[in-house]
C-alpha positions in Angstrom: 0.0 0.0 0.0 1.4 3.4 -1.0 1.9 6.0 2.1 -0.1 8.5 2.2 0.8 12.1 2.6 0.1 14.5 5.4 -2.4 16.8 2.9 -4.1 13.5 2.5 -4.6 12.3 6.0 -6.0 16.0 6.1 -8.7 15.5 4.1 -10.3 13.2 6.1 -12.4 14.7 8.6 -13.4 12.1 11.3 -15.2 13.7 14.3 -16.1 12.4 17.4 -20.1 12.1 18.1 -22.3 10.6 20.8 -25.3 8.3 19.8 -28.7 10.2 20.8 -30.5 7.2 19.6 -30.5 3.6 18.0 -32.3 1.0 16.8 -32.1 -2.7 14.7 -32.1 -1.9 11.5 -34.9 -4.5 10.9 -34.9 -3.8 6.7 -30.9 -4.8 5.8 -30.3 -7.7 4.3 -26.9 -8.0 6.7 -27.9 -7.5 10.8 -27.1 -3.5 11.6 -28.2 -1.0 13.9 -29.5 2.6 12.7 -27.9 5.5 15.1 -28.5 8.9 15.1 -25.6 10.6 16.5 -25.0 14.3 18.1 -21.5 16.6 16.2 -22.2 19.2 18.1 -23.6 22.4 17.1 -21.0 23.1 14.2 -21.6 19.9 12.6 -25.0 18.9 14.0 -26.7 15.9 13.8 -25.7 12.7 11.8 -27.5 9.6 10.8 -25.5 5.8 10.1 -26.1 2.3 9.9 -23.2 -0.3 11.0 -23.2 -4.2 11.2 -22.2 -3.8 14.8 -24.4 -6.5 15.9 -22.1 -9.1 17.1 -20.9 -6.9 20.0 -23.6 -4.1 20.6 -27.2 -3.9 20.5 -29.2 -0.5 20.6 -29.3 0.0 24.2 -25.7 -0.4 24.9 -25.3 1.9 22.4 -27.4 5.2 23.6 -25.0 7.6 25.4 -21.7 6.3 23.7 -19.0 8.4 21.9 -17.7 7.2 18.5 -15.4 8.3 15.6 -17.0 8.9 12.4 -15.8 10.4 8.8 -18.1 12.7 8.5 -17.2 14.3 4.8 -18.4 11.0 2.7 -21.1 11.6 0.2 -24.3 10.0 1.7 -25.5 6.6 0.9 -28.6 5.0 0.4 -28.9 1.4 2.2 -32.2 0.3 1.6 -34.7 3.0 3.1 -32.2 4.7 5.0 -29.8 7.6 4.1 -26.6 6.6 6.0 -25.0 10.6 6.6 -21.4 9.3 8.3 -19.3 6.3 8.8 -19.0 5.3 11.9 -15.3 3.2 12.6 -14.2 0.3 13.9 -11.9 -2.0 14.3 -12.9 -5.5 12.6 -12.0 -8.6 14.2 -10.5 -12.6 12.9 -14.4 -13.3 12.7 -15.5 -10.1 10.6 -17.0 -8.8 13.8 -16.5 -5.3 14.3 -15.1 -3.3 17.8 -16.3 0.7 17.6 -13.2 2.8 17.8 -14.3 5.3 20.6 -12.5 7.8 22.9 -11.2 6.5 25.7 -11.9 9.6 27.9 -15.2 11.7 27.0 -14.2 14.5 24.1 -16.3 17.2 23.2 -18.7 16.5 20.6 -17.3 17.4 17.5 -13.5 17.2 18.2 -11.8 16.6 14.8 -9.3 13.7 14.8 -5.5 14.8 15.4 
């Protein structure tokens, strides 16, 4: 893989966000959960889908902080217009760990 350089990294805005809300995403064809998730009031409010379900389920996820690439176009999955991409760390099983903050950050801190 080739390096990338610094102007590149740049270009990537991921943000840190806590999930106001979530819920199964009963209509994908893979299991997910649908999250609605707080930028603060620069960035505001985001909407994502992740297959998370191997570790998390919607309750666990309410009140969590999570980083999130927040400048890629939208996408359509199904009936739901994913507005972010939430990260994660995927596993030997294809299960996927959220990358989170491991002390709380202010909502909207940009990746440094």
């Amino acid at each position: 893989m080739d390096d990338l350089t610094w102007k590149e990294f740049e270009r990537v805005d991921m943000r840190v966000g806590t999930i106001l809300y979530a819920e199964e995403f009963k209509e994908a064809i893979k299991p997910a959960i649908k999250m609605t998730i707080d930028f603060g009031e620069e960035i505001g409010i985001k909407k994502s889908s992740a297959q998370i379900t191997d570790h998390y389920n919607p309750q666990s996820l309410v009140g969590m902080q999570v980083a999130a690439v927040i400048n890629f176009p939208k996408k359509q999955i199904g009936p739901f217009m994913s507005e972010c991409l939430v990260t994660g760390f995927t596993q030997s099983d294809g299960s996927i760990i959220l990358a989170v903050p491991q002390k709380g950050a202010i909502n909207g801190s940009r990746l440094a």
